[in-house]
C-alpha positions in Angstrom: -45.2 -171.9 77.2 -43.2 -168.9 78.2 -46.3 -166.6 77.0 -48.3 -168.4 79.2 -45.9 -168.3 82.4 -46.0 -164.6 82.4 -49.7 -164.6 82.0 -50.3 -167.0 84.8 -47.4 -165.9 86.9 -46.3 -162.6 86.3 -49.3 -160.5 86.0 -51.2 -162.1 88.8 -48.1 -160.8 90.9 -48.3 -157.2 89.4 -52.1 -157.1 90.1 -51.7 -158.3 93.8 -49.1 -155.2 94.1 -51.9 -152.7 92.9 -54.1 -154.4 95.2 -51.3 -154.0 98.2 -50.9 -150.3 97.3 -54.5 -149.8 97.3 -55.1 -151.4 100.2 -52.5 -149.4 102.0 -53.7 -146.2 100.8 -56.9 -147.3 101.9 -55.9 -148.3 105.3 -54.0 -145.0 105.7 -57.1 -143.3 104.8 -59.1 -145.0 106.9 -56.3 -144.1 109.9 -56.5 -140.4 109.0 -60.1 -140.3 108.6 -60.2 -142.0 112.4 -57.7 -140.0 114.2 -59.8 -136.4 112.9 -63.3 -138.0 114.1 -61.8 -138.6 117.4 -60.0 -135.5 117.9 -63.2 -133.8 116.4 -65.5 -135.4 119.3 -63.2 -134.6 121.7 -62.7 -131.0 121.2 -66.2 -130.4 120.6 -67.2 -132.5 123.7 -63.5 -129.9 125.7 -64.8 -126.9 124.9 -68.9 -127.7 125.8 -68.2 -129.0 128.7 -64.9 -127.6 130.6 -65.7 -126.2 133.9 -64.7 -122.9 132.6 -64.5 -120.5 129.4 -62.2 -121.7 126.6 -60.8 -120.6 123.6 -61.1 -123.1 121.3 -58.3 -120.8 118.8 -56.0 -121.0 121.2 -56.8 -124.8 122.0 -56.4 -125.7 118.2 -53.0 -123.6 117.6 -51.4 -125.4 121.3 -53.0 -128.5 119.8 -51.3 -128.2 116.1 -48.4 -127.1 117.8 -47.9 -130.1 120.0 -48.2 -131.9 116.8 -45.8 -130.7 114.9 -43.3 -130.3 117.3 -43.1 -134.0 117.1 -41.5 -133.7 113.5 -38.9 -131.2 112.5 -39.1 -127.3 113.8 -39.7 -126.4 109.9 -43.2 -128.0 109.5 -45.2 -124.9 111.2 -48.8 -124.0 111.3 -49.8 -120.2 110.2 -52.9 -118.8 111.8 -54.6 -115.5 109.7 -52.2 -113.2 111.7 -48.8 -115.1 110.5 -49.0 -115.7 107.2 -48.6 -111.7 106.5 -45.6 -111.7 108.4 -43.3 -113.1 106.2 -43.8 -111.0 102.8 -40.2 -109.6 104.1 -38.4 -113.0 104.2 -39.1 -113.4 99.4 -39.4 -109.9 98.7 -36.7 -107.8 100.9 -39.1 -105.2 101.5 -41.7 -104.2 103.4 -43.2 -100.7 105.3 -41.8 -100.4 109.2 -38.8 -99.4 111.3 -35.9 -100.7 110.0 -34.4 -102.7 112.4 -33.6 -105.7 114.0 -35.3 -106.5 117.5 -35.9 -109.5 119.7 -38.6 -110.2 121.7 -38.4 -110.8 125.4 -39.6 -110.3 128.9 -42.5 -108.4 127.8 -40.6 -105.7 125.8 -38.9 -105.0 122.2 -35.2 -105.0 122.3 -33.0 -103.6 119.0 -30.3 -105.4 118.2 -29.3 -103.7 115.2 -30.6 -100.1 113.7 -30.4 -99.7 109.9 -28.4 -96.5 108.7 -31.0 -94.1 107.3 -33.9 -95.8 108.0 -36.8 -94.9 110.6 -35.4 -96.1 113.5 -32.2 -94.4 112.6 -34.0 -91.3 112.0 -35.5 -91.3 115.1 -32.7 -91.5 117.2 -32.7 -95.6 118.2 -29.4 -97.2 119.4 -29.2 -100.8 119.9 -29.7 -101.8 123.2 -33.0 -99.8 123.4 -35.7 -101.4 125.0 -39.4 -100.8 123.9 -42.0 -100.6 126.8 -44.9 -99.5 124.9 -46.4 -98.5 121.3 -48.9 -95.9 121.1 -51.7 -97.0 124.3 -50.5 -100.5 124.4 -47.9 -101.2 127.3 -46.1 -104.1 125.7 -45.8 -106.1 129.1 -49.7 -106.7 128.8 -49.7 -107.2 125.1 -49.8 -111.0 124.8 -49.7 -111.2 120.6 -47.0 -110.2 118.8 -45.7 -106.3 119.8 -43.5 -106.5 116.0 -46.9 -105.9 114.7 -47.4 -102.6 116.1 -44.6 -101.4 114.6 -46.2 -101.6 110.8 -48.5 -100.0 108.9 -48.8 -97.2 106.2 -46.3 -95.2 104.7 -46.0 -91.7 106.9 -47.9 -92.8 109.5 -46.1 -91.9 112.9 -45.8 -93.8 115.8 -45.6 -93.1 119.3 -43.0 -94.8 121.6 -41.8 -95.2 125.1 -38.4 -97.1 125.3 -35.6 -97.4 128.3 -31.9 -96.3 127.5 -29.4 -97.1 130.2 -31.9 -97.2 133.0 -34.1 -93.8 131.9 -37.3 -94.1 130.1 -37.6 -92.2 127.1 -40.2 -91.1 124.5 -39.9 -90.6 120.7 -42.0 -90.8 117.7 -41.4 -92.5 114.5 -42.4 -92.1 111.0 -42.7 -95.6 109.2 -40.8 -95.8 105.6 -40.7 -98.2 103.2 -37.7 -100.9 103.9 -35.7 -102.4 101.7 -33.1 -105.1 103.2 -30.5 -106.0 100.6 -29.1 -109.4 100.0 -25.9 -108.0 99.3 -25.7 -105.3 101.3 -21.7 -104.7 100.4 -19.2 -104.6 97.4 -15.6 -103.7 97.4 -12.1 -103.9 96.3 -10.0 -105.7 98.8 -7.1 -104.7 96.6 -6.1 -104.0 92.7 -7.4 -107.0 91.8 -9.5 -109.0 94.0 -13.1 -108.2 94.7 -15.3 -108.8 97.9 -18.9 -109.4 97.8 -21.4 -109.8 100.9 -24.4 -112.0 100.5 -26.7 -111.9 103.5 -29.9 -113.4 102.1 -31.5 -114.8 99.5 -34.2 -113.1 98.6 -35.7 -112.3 95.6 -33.6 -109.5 94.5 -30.3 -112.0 95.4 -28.9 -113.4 91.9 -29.8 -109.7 90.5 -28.0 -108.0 93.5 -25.2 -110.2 93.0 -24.8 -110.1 89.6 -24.4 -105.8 89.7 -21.8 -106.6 91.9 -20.0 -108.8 90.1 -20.3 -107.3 87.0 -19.2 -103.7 88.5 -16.2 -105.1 90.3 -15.0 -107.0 87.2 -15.0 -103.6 85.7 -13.3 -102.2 88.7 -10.8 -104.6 87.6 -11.2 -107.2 89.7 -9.3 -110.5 88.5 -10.5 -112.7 91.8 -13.6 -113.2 93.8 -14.3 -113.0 97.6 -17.9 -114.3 98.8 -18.6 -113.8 101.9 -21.8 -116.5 102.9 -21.2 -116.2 106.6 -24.2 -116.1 109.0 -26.4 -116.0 105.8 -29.8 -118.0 106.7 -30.7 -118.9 103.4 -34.2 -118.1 101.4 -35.1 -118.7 97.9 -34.1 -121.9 96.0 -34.1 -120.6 92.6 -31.8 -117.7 93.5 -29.6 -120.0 94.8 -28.9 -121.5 91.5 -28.9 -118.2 89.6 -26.0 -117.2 91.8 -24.4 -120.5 91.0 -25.3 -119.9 87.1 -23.3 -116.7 87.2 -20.1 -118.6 88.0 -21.1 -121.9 85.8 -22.4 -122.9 82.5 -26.1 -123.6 81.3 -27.5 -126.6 81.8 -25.7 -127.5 85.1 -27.0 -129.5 87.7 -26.7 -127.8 91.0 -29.0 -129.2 93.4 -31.3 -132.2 93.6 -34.6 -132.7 95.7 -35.8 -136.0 96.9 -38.7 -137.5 98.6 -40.9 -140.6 99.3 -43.7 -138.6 97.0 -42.7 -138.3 93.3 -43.7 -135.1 92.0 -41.3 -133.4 95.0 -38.1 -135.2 93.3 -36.9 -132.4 91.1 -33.1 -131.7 89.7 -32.7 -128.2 89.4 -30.1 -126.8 86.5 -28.8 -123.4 85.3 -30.7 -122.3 82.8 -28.6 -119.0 81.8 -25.3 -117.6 80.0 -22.9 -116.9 83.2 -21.2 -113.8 83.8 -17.5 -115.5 84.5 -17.1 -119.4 84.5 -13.3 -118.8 84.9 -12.9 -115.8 87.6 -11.3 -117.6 90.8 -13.4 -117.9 93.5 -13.2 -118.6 97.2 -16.5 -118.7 99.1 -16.5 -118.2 103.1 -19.3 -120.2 105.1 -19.5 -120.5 108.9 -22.4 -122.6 111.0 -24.7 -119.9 110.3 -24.4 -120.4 106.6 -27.5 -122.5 105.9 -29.7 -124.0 103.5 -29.7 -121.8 100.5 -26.7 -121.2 101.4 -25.2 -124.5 101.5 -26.6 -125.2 98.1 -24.4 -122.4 96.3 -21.4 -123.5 98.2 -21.8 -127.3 98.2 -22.9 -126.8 94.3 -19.9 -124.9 93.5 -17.4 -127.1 95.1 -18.7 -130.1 94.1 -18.5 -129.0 90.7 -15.0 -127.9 91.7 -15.7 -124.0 91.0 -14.3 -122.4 94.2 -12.8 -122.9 96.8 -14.8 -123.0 100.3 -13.3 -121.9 103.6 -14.2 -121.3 106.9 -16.3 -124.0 108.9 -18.6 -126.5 108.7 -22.2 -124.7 107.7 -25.2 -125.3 109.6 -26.7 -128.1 107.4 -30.1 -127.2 106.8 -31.2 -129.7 104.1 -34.6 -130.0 104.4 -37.0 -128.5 101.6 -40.0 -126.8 102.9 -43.6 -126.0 100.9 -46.3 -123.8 101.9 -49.9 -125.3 101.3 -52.8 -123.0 101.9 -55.5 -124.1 103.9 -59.0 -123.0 104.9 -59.4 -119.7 106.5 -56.6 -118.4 105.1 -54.4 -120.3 106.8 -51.3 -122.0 106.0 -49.1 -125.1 106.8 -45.5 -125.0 105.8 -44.2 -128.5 105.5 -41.1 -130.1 104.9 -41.4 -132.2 101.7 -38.0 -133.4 100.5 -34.3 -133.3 101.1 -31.6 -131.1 99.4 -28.6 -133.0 97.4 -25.7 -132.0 96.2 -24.5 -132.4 92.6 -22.2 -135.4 93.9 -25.1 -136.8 95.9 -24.2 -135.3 99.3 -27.4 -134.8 102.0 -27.4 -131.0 103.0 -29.2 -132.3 106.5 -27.7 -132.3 109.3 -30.0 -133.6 112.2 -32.1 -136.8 111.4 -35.5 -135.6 113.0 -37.2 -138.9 112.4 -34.7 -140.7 115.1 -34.5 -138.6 118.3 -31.9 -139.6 121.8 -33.5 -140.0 124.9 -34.0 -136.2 125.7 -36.1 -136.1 122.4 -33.3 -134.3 120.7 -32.8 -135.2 116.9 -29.3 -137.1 116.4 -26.5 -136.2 114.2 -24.7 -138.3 112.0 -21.1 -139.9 114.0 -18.2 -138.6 112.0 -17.2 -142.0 111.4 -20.4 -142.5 109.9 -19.9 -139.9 106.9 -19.5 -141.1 103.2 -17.6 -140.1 100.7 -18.0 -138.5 97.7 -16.2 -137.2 94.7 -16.1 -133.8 92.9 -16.3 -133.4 89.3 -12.7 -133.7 89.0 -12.1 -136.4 91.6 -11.6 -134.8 95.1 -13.3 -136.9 97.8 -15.6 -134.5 99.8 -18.2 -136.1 102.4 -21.3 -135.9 103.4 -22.6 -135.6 107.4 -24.7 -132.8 107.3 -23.8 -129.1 106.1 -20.7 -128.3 103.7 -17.4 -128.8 105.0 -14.6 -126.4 103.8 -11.5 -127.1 101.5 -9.6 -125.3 103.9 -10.8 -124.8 107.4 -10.5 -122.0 109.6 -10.5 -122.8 113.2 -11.3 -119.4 114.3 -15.0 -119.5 112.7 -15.3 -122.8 114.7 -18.1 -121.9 117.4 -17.9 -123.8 120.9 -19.6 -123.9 124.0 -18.4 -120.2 125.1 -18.7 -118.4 122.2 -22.3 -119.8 121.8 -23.5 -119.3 125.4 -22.0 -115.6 125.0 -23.9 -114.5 121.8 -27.6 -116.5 123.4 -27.1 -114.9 126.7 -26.4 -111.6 125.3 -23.2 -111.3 127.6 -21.3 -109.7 124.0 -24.1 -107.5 123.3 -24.9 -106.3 126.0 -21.4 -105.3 127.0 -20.9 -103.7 123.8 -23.9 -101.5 124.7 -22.4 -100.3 128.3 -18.8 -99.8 126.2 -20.8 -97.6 123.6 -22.1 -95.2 126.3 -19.1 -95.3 128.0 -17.2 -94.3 125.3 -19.6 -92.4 123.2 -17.0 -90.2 121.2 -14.8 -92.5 119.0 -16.5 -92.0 115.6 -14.9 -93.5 113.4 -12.2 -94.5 114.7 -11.7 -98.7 115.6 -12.5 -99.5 118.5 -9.4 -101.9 119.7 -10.3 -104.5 123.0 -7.3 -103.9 125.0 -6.4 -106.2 128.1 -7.7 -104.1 130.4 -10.7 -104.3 127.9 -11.1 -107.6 128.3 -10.8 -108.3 131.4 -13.2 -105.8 132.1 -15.9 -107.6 130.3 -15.4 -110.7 132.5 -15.8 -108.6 135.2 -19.0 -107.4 133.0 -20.2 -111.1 132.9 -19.7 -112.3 136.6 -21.6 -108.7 138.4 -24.4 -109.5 136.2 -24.1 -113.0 136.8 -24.8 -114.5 133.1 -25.4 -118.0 133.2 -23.8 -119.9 130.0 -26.4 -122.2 129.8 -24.0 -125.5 129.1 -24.9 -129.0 129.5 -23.8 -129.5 132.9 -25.0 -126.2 134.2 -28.4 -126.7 132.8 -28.2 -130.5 134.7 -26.8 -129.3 137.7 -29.2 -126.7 138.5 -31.7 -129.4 137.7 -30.7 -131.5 140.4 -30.9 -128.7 143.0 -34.5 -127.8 141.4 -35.2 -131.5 142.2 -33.4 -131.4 145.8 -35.8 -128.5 146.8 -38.7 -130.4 145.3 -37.9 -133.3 147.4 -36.4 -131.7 150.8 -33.5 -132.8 150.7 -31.3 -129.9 149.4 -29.4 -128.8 152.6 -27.9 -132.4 152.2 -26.6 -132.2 148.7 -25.8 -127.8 148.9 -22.1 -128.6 150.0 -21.3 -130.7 146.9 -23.4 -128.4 145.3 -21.7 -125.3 145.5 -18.3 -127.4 145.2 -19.2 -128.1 141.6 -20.6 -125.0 141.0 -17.4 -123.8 141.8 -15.2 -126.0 139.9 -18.0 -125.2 136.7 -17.1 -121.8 137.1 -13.5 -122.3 137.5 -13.9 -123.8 134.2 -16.4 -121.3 132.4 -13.4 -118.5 133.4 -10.6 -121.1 131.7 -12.4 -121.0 128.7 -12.9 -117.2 128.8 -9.1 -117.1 128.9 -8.7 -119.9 126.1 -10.9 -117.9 123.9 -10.0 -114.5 124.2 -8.7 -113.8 121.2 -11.9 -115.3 118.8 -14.2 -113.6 121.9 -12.5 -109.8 121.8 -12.7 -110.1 118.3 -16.9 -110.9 118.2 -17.2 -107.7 120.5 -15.2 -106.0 118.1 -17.5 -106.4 115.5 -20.5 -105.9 117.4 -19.2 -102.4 118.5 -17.6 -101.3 115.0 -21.3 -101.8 114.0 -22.5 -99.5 116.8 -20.2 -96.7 115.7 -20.2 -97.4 112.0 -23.2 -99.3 110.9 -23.5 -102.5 109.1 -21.7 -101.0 106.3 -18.4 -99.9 108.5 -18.4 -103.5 110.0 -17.5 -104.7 105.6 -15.2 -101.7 105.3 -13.1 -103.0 108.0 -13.3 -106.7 107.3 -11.6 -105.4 103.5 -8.3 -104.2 105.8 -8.2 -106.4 109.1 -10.6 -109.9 108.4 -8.1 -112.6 109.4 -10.6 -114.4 107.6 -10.7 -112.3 104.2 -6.9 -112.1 104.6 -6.2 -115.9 104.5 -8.7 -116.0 101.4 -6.7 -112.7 99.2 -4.0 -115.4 100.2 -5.1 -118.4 98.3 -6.2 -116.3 95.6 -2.8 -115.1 95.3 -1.4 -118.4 95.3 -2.6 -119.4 91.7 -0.8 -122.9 92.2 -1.8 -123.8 95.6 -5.3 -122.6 94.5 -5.3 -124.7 91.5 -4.2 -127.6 93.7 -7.1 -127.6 95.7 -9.3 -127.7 93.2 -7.6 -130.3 90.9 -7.0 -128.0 87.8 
């Protein structure tokens, strides 16, 4: 009787849920299939009959663009032309300049030149702007001007660029780069070590490992790792940097998804170099993804301690899938975990406010988690320190400083103003700083917060509808006040602010490298870390041992 209950019952049930999932993948095909003949008839019917010329590769990329900027802005689309661009992002190397530049207004700008590479060689400062590249005048190139800065090995490149208001012309001869993931290693004293990871590309684990392994022999009793501003890269190098601080056979990170095959657990699968070293890892909220994973991994698994603040909280696992035409579509595919089950992700891109921005989890909505030995740790997007340090904390100034360019761009007019200090440390006096806000309001740099962004809004819409010589009193009443409180937060702030155009002019003077040498001596940061190294106890403590 029981046989025949499940017979009748039972498998009737299972066969109507194949018939359910079938259905729906049929219905989901048959959706797809739809939407593609529709937009097929209508951009074949667009571009035959538009009044005038069209460009139906420009219509598609706008099109796929508007498309997936409806997800999350890590599901892209690659024409032909970008999926070379980013050999430089896995291997660290590739033939150009050596630099860092930015885009805008129709020119290349440098924001950092690379000790002893071409740029360097040719005499570039940051600051320099590039107004045109061989025949082409960037400010009628349309496609992107980085481009015209690659090619062979020798080959030299001719180049008009503006310095402090005079246009200037140079030649450069383009090298093969390489851009190191650890692009500093040191002693910070007799026995604690400092190591600088910047990326994770595919030379990372290895990179880091040389390090290690040479400070160790240095005699180095304690590590430093310094993740801040690192963007992330390659998982896998993520865990081998994790495996050279932990055992084999450790879980590090986990990968989950609505599509089976992209749930993975990913393990160490090596001998470490040092499971016992002590370790204190330092993230900020430009730490991200891959980096997230080594320190949310290692803290989880209570094997260092993490200090700074909260990281970005990039949780969200990418794959590239060729398509036709040798094209490409990177798209997001699962999640990041921690060992103790934590999300990485910070902003939930399927629900979205009323300004279409994705939300972020309430504080009072985290959950808790335990470590390996029992701490409680919680989730909420990014990793959250053991010990926070409230001068890595970013705010409204400090952010609107660094996007506007109100820092960098001071640090330029200091560097040509003071052209002769070598290397010697540059110190922001008083008079420095004030100065600089002097800097900020003759060039009138807009700090781009909330309520300026609204306000000028409103006096966009006042024009629009007449009515602005009725609303202009209040108007520049507010303004006013805005200002008032823009210059109160200047003064709040100083200290954290003098100390971010510190660094951006040591590395004007001294390179990248001279920026780590003096972190070693004078990082409040690093300092606070050598700190709770020394403190084998209180270290201990935190971690539960």
């Amino acid at each position: 009787m029981h046989s025949f209950f499940k017979k009748k019952f039972i498998l009737p049930v299972v066969a109507s849920g194949f018939l359910f999932v079938g259905v729906s993948f049929k219905n989901d095909f048959f959706e797809v299939a739809k939407q593609i003949e529709i937009f097929t008839t209508l951009f074949k019917e667009l571009n035959t009959n538009y009044v005038d010329e069209t460009n139906p590769g420009e219509l598609m990329d706008k099109a796929i663009g508007a498309m997936l900027s409806s997800l999350d802005p890590y599901t892209v689309y690659f024409n032909e032309q970008d999926v070379l661009k980013f050999k430089i992002n896995n291997t660290g190397e590739y033939t150009g300049i050596g630099a860092m530049i930015s885009r805008k207004d129709g020119k290349i700008m440098l924001r950092e030149v690379y000790k002893d590479f071409p740029a360097d060689k040719a005499g570039f400062k940051p600051g320099d702007v590039i107004i045109q590249i061989g025949d082409v005048v960037l400010a009628d190139f349309k496609e992107d001007a980085s481009e015209l800065l690659k090619g062979a090995k020798n080959a030299k490149i001719a180049v008009k660029y503006i310095r402090q208001g005079k246009t200037n012309s140079t030649e450069i001869v383009l090298d093969e780069v390489e851009i190191k993931s650890v692009p500093f290693f040191g002693k910070i004293d007799d026995k604690t070590g400092y190591i600088v990871l910047e990326h994770f590309n595919k030379k990372a684990s290895n990179e880091t490992r040389i390090a290690l392994e040479t400070l160790k022999k240095q005699g180095a009793e304690r590590i430093v790792l310094d993740l801040r501003g690192n963007p992330g890269g390659l998982l896998n190098e993520a865990i081998n940097i994790c495996n050279l601080f932990v055992a084999k056979d450790e879980i590090i990170v986990t990968t989950k998804s609505k599509i089976e095959k992209h749930n993975n657990v990913y393990k160490t699968t090596f001998d470490p170099v040092d499971t016992q070293i002590p370790l204190v890892i330092i993230v900020n909220g430009k730490s991200a993804s891959a980096s997230e994973i080594v320190s949310g991994a290692l803290q989880d698994l209570d094997r260092a301690v993490i200090m700074g603040s909260r990281s970005y909280g990039k949780g969200l696992v990418q794959k590239p899938i060729n398509l036709t035409y040798d094209t490409q579509l990177k798209v997001t595919i699962s999640r990041y975990y921690t060992p103790s089950g934590r999300c990485i992700q910070a902003l939930d891109y399927a629900h979205k406010d009323k300004n279409g921005a994705a939300i972020r989890t309430e504080e009072k909505n985290y959950n808790a988690f335990k470590t390996r030995k029992g701490r409680t740790v919680y989730d909420g997007g990014g990793i959250l320190p053991d010990v926070i340090i409230d001068e890595l904390t970013s705010n409204t100034i400090t952010n609107a400083l660094q996007q506007n360019d109100g820092i960098f761009n001071y640090a330029t007019k200091y560097y040509y103003k003071n052209p002769d200090l070598g290397s010697k440390i540059p110190t922001i006096t008083a008079t420095d700083y004030q100065d600089f806000k002097q800097f900020l309001k003759t060039d009138k740099y807009s700090f781009d917060t909330e309520t300026e962004v609204a306000l000028r809004k409103t006096l966009a819409v006042a024009k629009k509808e007449k009515i602005e010589a009725t609303i202009q009193n209040e108007y520049n009443q507010l303004l006013t006040a805005l200002q008032k409180s823009q210059e109160t937060l200047l003064d709040k702030n100083q200290d954290q602010i003098s100390k971010m155009i510190t660094d951006e002019l040591i590395k004007r003077y001294q390179y990248q490298e001279g920026l780590y040498q003096y972190y070693l001596t004078n990082s409040a940061e690093i300092k606070r870390a050598v700190t709770i190294l020394n403190d084998s106890e209180g270290y201990k403590k935190i971690l539960k041992q």
